[in-house]
C-alpha positions as CSV (number, residue, x, y, z in Angstrom):
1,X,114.1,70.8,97.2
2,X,112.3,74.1,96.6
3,X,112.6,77.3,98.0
4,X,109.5,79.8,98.4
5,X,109.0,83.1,99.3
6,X,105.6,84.5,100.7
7,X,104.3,88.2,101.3
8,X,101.4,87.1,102.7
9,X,100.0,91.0,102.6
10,X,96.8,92.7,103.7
11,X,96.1,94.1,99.9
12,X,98.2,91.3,98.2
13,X,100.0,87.9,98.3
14,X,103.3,87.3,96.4
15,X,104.7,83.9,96.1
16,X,108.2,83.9,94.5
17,X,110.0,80.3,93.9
18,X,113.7,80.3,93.9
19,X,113.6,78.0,90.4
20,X,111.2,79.8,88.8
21,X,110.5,83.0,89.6
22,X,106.9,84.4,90.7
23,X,104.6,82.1,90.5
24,X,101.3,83.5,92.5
25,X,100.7,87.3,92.6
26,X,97.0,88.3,93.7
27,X,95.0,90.1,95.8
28,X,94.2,88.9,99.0
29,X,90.9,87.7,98.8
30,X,88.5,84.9,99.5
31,X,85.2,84.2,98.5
32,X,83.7,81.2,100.6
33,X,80.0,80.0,101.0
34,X,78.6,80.7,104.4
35,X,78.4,78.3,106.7
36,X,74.8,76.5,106.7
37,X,75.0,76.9,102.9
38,X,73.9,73.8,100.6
39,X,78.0,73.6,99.6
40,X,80.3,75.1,102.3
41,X,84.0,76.0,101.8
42,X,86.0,78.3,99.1
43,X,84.7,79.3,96.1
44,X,87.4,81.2,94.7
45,X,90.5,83.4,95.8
46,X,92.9,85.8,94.4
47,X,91.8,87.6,91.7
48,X,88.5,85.3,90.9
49,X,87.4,86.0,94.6
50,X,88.3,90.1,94.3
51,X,86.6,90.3,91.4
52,X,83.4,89.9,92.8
53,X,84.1,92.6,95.2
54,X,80.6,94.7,95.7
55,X,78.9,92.0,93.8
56,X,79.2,89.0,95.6
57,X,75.9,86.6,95.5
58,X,73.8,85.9,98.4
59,X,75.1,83.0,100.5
60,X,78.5,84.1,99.4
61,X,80.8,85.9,101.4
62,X,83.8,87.6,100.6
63,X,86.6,88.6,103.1
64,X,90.5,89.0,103.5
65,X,92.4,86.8,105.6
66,X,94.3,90.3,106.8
67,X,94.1,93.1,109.0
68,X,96.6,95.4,109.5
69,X,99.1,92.7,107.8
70,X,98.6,90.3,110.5
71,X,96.1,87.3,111.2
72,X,93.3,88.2,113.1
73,X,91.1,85.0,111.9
74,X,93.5,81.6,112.0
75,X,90.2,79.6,110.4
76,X,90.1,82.2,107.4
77,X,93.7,82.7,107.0
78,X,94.5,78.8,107.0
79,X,91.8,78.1,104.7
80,X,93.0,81.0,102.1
81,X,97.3,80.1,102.5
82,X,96.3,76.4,101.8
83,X,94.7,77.3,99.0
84,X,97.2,79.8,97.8
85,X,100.2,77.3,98.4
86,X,97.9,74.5,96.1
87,X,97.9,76.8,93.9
88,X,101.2,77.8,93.5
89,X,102.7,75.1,94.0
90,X,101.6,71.9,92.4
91,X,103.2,69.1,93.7
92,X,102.7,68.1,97.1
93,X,106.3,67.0,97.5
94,X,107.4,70.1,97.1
95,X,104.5,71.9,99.2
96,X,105.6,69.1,102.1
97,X,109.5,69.5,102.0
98,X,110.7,72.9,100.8
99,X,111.4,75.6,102.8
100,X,109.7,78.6,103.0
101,X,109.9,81.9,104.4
102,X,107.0,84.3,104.9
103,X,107.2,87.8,105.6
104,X,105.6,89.7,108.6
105,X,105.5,93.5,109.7
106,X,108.6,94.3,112.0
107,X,105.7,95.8,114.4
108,X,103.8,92.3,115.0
109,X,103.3,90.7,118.7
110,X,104.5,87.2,119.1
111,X,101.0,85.6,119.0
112,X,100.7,87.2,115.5
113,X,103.6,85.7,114.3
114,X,102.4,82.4,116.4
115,X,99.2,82.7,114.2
116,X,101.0,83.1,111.3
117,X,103.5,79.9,111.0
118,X,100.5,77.8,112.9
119,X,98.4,78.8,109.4
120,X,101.3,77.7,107.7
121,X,102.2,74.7,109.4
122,X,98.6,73.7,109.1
123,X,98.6,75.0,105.2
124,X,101.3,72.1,104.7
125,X,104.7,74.2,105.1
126,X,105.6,72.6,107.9
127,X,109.2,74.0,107.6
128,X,108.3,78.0,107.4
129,X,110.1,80.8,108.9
130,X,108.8,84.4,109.9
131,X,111.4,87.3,108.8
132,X,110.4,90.9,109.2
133,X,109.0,92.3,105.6
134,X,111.6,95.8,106.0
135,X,114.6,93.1,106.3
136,X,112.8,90.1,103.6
137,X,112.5,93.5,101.3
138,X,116.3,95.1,101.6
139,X,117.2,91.7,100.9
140,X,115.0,91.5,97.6
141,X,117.1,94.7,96.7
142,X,120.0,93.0,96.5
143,X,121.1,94.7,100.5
144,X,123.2,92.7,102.7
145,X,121.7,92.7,106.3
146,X,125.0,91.7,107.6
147,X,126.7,94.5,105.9
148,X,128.9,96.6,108.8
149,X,127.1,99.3,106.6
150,X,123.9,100.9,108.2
151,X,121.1,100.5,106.0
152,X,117.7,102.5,105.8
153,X,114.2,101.0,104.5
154,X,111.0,101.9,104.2
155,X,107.9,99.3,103.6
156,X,103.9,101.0,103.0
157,X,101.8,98.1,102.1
158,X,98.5,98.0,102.9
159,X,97.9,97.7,106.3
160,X,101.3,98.7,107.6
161,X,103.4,101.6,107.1
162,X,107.2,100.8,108.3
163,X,111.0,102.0,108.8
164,X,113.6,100.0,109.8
165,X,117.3,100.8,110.1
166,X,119.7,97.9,110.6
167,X,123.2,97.1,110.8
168,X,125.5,94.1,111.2
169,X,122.3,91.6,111.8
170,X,121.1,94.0,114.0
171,X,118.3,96.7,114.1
172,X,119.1,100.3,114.9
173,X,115.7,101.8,115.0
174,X,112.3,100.9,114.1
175,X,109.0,102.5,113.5
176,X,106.1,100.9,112.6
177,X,102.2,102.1,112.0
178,X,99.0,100.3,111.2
179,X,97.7,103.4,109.4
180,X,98.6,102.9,105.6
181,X,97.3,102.0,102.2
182,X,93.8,100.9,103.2
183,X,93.3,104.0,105.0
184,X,94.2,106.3,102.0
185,X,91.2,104.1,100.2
186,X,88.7,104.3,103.0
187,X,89.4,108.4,102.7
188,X,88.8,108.7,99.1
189,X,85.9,106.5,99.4
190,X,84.0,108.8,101.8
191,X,85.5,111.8,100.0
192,X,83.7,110.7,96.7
193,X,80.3,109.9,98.7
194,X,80.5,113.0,100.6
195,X,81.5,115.3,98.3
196,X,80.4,114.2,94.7
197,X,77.7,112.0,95.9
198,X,78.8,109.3,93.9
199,X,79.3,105.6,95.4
200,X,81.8,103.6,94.1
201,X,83.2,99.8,95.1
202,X,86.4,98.9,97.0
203,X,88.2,97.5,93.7
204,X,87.2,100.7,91.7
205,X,88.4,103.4,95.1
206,X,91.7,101.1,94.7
207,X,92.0,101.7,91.4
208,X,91.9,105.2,91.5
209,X,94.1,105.8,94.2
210,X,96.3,103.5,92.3
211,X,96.2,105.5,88.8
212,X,96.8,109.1,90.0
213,X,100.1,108.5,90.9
214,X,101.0,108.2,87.1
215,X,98.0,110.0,85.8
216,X,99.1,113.1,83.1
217,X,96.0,113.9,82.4
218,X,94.8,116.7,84.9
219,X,91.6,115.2,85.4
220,X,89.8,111.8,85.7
221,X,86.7,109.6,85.2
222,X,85.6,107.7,88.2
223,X,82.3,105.6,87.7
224,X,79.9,104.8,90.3
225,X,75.9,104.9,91.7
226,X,74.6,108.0,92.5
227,X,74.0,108.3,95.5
228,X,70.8,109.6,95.6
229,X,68.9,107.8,92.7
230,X,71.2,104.8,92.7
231,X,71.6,105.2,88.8
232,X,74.9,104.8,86.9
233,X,76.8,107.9,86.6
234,X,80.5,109.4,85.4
235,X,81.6,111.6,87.0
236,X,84.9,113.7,86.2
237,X,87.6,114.7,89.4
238,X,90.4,116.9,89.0
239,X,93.6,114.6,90.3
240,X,94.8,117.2,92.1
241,X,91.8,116.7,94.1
242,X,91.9,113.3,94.9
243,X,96.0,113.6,95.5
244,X,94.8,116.2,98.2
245,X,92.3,113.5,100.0
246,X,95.5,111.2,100.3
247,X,97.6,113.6,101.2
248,X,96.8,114.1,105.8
249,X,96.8,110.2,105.5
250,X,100.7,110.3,103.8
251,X,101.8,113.2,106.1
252,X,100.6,111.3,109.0
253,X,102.6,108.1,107.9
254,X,105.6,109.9,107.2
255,X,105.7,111.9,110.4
256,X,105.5,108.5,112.3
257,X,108.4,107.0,110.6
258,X,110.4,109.8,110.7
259,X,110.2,109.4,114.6
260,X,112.7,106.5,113.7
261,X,115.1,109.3,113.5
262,X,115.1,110.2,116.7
263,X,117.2,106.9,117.7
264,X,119.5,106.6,114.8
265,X,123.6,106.5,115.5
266,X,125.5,109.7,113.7
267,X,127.3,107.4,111.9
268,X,125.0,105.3,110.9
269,X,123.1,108.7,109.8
270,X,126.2,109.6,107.3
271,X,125.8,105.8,106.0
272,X,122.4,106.4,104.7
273,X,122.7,109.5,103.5
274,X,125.4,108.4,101.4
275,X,123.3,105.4,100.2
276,X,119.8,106.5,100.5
277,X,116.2,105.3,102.0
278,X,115.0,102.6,99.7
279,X,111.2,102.3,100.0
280,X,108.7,100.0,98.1
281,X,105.6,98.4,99.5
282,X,102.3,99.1,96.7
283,X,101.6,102.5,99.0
284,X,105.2,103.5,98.8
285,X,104.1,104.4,94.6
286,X,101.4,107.0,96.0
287,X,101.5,110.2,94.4
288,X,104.7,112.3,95.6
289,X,104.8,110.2,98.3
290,X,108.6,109.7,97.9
291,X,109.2,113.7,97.6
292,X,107.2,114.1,101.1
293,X,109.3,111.1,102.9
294,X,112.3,112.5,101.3
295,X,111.3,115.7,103.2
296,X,111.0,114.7,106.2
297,X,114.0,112.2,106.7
298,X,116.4,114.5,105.3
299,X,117.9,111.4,103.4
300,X,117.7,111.0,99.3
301,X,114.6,108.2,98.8
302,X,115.0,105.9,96.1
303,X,112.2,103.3,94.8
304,X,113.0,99.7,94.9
305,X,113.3,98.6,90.8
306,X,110.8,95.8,92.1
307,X,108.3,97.0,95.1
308,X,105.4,95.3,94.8
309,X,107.6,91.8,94.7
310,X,110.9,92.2,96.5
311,X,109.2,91.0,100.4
312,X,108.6,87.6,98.6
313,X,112.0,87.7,96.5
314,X,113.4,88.8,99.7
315,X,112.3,86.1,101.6
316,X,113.0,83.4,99.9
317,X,116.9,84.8,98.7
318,X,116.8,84.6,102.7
319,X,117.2,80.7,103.1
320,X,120.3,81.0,101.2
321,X,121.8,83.4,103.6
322,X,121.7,81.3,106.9
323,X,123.0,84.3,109.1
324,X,120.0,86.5,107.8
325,X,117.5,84.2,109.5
326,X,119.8,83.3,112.2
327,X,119.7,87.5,113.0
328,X,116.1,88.3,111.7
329,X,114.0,85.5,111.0
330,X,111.2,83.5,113.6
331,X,110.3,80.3,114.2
């Protein structure tokens, strides 16, 4: 019997396999025909389907089965998770009886974890579970949830921003905010247009956000149309500049998970600080984001050694601890 993990995110989806490690890791993209076309249904997903991004050919449509890390569309998102199951996992036997646990943000309503196992369910998992991506993530970093030790985590992906304190199978305080990654992107976007006149693609204002955070250099080449002749042009930003267009969307994140403060136990509060906030999620990695958080907490932050993949490890290192999805998980 297999064992799967999913972070079924709004930026990217990770699939981890128990036996075998990570065996899908893509963005979360798919590029269908529209209906009324001469060939309906999917054309491509993952990185096939984002890399027409901006380009996409007429009678095409591309679109993310995510919004704010939750289903808003059950048609798109069970089209894209059947395909992404099919794809990483090939045999159906597998795909029909292993278990699988998928993660979902701490914040979302019951209907959008309804949605959510209904797209699995109808994607062929008919055995899935929901756990919280704070809890599937401390989990994929080797914490206990059942631990009588309070434990502190922090999960920016990107459509949610989120802290979660738990102890003993229990939660202590959560905070949770649909203003994250994405947002930072849309900012930078409009910066670039506004400011430099220069009009870029989503994959290329993702890209950037992405490389400042390890960027030495104290400038950068962005590429893009201008904006008022629609030629090709380069044009050169100092990073600090771009770190400084990110920086009211960080604060803003950071200020709402701190709130989780506010209903934290003292001694759960001398727990953490002795262990640390552990935070990962892809937005997490944003340029001194950790020093800002670290701030505001009052609590050392430490990166997860894996936190673009430890929801999906998480999750699936979950159906081997029973009392983990017996205290967290959904079904």
């Amino acid at each position: 019997m297999s064992d799967f993990g999913i972070d079924l995110g709004t930026a990217n989806t990770v699939v981890y396999d128990i036996a075998q490690g990570v065996v899908f890791d893509e963005p979360s993209v798919l590029l269908r025909r529209r209906k009324g076309g001469r060939r309906g249904g999917i054309v491509a997903v993952g990185r096939e389907a984002a890399e027409l991004l901006g380009r996409v050919p007429a009678g095409m449509v591309a679109t993310r089965p995510l919004q704010d890390g939750v289903i808003t569309d059950l048609e798109t998102a069970r089209a894209y998770l059947r395909t992404v199951v099919r794809r990483a996992v090939s045999s159906p036997w597998s795909r029909w009886h292993g278990r699988a646990v998928i993660g979902v943000p701490a914040g979302a309503t019951e209907l959008e974890r309804r949605a959510l196992l209904a797209a699995a369910d109808e994607a062929g998992m008919h055995r899935a579970i929901a756990l919280d991506e704070p809890i599937a993530g401390a989990v994929g970093c080797g914490i206990d949830p059942m631990d009588r030790r309070a434990y502190m985590v922090v999960d920016i992906g990107g459509g949610t921003a989120e802290a979660t304190a738990f102890c003993y199978g229990g939660v202590l305080t959560s905070r949770s905010c649909r203003v994250a990654g994405d947002e930072m992107t849309v900012a930078l976007f409009r910066h670039l247009r506004e400011h430099h006149q220069l009009v870029v693609g989503e994959r290329t204002t993702e890209d950037v956000k992405i490389r400042i955070a390890t960027e030495t250099e104290p400038s950068m080449a962005v590429p893009g149309l201008d904006a008022g002749t629609g030629h090709a042009r380069l044009v050169t930003i100092p990073v600090a500049e771009i770190a400084e267009v990110i920086r009211p969307i960080t604060e803003e994140i950071i200020q709402t998970l701190a709130a989780a403060l506010h209903d934290l136990p003292p001694e759960a509060a001398s727990d953490i600080l002795a262990d640390g906030v552990v935070a990962f999620g892809g937005a997490s990695m944003t340029r001194d984001f950790d020093q800002g958080l670290e701030k505001a907490l009052g609590f050392p932050v430490k990166m997860a050694e894996n936190p673009l993949t430890c929801v999906a490890e998480g999750a699936a290192l979950s159906l081997h601890s029973p009392g983990v999805l017996d205290a967290f998980g959904w079904r």
